[in-house]
C-alpha positions as a Python dict, from the first residue, in 0.01 Angstrom:
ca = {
    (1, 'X'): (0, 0, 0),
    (2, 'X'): (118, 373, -107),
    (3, 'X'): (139, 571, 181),
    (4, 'X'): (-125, 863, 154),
    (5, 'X'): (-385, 528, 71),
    (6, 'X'): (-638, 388, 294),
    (7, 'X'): (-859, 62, 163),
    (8, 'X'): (-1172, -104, 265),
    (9, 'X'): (-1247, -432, 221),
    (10, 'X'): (-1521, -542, 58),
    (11, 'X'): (-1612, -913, 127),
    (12, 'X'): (-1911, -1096, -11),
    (13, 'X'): (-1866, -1230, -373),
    (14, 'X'): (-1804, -1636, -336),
    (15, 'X'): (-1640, -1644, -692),
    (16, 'X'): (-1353, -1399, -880),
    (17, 'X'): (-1527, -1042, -928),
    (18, 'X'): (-1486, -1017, -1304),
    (19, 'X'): (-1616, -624, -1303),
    (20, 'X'): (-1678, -315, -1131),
    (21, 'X'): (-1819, 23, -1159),
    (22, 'X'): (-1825, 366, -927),
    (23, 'X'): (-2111, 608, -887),
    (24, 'X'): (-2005, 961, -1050),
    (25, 'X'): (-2080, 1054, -653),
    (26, 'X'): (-1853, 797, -511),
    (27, 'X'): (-2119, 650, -308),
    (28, 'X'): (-2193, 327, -475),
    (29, 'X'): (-1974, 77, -602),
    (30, 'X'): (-2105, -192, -815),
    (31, 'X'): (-1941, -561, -859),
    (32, 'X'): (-2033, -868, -1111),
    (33, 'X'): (-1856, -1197, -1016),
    (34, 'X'): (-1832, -1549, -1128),
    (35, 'X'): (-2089, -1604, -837),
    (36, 'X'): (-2337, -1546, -1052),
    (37, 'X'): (-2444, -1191, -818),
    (38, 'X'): (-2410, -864, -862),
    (39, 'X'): (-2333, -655, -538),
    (40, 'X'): (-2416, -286, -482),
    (41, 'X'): (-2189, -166, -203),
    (42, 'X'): (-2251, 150, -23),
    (43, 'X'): (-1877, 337, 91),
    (44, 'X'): (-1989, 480, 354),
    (45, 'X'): (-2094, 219, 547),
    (46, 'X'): (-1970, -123, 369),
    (47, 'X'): (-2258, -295, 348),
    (48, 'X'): (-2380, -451, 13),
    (49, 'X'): (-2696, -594, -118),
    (50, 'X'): (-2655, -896, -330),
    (51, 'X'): (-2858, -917, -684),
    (52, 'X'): (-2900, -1271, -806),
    (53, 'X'): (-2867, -1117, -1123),
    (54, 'X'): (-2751, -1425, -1406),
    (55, 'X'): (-2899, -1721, -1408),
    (56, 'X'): (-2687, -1880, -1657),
    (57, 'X'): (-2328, -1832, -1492),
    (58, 'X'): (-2108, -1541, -1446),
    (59, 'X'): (-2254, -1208, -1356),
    (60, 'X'): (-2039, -893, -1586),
    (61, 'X'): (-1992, -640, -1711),
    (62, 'X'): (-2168, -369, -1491),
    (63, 'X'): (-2186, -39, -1537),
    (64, 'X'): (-2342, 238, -1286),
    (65, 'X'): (-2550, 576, -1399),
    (66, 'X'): (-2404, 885, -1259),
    (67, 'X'): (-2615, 935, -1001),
    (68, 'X'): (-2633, 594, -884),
    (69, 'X'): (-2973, 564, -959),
    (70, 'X'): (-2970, 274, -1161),
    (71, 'X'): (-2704, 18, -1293),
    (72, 'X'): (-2670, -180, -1646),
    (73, 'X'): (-2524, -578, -1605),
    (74, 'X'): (-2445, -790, -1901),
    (75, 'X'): (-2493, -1154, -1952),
    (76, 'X'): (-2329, -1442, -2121),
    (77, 'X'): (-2639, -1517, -2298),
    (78, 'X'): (-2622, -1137, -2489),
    (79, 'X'): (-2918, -1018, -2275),
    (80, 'X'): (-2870, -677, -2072),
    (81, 'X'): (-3017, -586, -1762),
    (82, 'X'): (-3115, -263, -1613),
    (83, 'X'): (-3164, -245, -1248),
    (84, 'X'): (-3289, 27, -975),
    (85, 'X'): (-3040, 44, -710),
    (86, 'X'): (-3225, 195, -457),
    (87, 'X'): (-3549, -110, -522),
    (88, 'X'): (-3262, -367, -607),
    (89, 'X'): (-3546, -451, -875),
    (90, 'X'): (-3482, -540, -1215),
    (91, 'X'): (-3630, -251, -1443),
    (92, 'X'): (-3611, -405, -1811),
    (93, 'X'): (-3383, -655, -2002),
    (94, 'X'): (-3284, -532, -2342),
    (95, 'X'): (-3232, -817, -2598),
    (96, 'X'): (-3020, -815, -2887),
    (97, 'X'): (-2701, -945, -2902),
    (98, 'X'): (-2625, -1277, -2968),
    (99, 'X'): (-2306, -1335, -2797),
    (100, 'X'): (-2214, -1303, -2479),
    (101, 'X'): (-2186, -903, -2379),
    (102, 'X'): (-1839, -822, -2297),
    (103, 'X'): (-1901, -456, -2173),
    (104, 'X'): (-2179, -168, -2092),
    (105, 'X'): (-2181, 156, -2032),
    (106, 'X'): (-2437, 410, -1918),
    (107, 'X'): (-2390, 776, -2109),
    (108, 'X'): (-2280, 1048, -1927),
    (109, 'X'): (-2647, 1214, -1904),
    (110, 'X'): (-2813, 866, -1844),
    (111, 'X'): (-3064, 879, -2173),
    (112, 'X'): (-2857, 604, -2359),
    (113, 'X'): (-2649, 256, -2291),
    (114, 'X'): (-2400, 152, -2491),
    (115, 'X'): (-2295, -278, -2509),
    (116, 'X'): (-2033, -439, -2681),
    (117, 'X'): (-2092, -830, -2732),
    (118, 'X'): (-1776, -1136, -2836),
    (119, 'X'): (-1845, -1133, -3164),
    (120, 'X'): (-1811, -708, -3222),
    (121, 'X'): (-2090, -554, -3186),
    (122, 'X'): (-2165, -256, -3030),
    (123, 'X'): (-2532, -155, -3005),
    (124, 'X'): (-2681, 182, -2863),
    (125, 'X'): (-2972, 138, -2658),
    (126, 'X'): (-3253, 476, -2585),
    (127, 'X'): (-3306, 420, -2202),
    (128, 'X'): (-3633, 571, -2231),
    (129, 'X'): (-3778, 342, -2515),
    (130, 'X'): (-3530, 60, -2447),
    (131, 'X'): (-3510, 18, -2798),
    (132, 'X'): (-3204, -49, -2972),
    (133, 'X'): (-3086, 310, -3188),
    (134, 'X'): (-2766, 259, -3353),
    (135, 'X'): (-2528, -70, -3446),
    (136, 'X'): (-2155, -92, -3567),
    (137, 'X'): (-2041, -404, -3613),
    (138, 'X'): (-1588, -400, -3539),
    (139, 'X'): (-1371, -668, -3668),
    (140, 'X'): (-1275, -845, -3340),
    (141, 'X'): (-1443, -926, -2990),
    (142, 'X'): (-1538, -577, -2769),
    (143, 'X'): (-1359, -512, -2514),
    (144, 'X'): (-1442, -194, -2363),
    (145, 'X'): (-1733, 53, -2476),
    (146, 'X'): (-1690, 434, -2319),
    (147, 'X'): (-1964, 726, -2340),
    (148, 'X'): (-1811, 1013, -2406),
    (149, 'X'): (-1955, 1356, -2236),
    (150, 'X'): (-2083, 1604, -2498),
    (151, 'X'): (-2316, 1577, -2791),
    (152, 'X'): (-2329, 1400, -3026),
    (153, 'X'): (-2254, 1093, -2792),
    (154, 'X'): (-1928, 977, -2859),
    (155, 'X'): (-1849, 606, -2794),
    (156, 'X'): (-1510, 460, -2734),
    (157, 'X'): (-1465, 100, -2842),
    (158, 'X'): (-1163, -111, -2786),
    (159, 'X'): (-1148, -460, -2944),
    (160, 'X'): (-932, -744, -2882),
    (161, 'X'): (-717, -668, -3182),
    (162, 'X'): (-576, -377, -3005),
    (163, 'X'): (-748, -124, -3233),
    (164, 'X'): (-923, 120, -3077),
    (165, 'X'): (-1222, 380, -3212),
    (166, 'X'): (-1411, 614, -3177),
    (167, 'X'): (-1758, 622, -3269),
    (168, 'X'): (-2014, 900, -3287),
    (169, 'X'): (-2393, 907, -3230),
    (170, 'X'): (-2615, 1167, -3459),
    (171, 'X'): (-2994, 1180, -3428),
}
């Protein structure tokens, strides 16, 4: 440990934690493990809430909207969740992908979520209409998607070849 650096930690997960996410506030941190849960853990006191949140083996990616109000998981069977934090309740499941999703983000306002899937594709999602609003298909397996403050929304994408890009969303 640095000096300067205090830690907590954060015990629960039964299997590797494969994923995790911050709050924009710091508040809230989420997890997605082999476990098959999701945890949301609150900093301030420690304590977490466990989401039994895959069904069909490891729980990731996760992703966490700004204000904490809500968090995006990914599945291995391509299906996306979106659940309230503060209910613990699953909101909606956005289907689409065919692969197993390898990363979500939430945008920086909280209107859209962005997925990447295995086989490279990346898929906008409207948050409000949870219908799917843009596709670009990359050349290897996603890696990492990014929302980008500012509009349009800019994506970043980073695939397994190394090559990264950015994307832009237009209306």
């Amino acid at each position: 440990m640095l000096p300067g650096y205090a830690h907590t930690t954060l015990t629960g997960h039964t299997g590797w934690v494969r994923a995790v996410a911050i709050s924009a506030d710091e508040s809230t941190v989420i997890s997605g493990s082999d476990d098959g849960y999701i945890r949301l853990w609150n900093l301030a006191s420690g304590n977490s809430w466990a989401i039994h949140a895959c069904r069909t083996g490891p729980a990731y990616p996760v992703a966490v909207a700004p204000d904490a109000s809500f968090m995006v998981s990914g599945n291995r069977d391509g299906s996306i969740h979106i659940w309230d934090t503060a209910s613990r309740q699953e909101q909606a499941s956005l289907v689409g992908h065919t692969a197993p999703i390898s990363s979500v983000a939430v945008a920086p306002d909280a209107s859209k979520i962005v997925s990447g899937d295995s086989s490279g594709n990346v898929y906008a999602w409207n948050l409000a209409t949870k219908a799917r609003i843009a596709s670009w298909k990359g050349d290897h397996p996603i890696i990492m998607c990014i929302g980008l403050p500012g509009y349009p929304l800019k994506i970043t994408v980073g695939q397994e070849s190394g090559q990264p890009y950015l994307l832009e969303l237009r209306d």
